[in-house]
N, C-alpha and C positions, 0 to 999 in steps of 0.2 A: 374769500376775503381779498381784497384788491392793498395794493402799498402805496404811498403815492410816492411818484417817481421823478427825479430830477436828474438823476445819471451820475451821483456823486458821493463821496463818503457818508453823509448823513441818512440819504435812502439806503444803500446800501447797508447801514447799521439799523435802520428800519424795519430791511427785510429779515437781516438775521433776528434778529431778538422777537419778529413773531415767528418765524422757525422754531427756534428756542423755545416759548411759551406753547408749543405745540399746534399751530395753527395752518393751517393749510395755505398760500399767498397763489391765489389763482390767478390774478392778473395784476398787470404793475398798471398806473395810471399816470398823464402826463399832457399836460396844457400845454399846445405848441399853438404857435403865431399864424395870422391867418393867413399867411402864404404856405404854412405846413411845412416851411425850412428850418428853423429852429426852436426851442421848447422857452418858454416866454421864464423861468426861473435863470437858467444860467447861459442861457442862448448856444447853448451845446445843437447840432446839426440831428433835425429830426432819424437821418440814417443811422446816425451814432446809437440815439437811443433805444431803435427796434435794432442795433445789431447787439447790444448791450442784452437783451430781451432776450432773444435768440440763443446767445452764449447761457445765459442764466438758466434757457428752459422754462419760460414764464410770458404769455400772450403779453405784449404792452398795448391798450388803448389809451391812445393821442385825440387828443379834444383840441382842436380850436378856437381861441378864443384871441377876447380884445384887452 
């Protein structure tokens, strides 16, 4: 099961409560801009959010888009 990910209180309560409902969260998901510098929801710095990923212990794939 994938989360979709923004780096911010809201996914962060996203991920918990499918924890909670017993589900596995394999990878977090997350739309960044097409320079690949920051994530097109809250313009947080795409390093921020694979370091975010990293801490959690959870693959994040970053998509590109317009």
């Amino acid at each position: 099961m994938a989360v979709s990910w923004a780096g911010g209180k809201d996914s962060s309560l996203a991920y918990y409560r499918t924890m909670l409902a017993g589900y596995e969260v394999s990878y977090l998901l997350n739309f960044i801009t097409q320079d690949a510098k920051t994530s097109m929801t809250h313009g947080l710095s795409s390093e921020l959010l694979r370091s975010q990923a990293k801490v959690i212990g959870t693959p994040i794939i970053q998509r590109k888009t317009t």
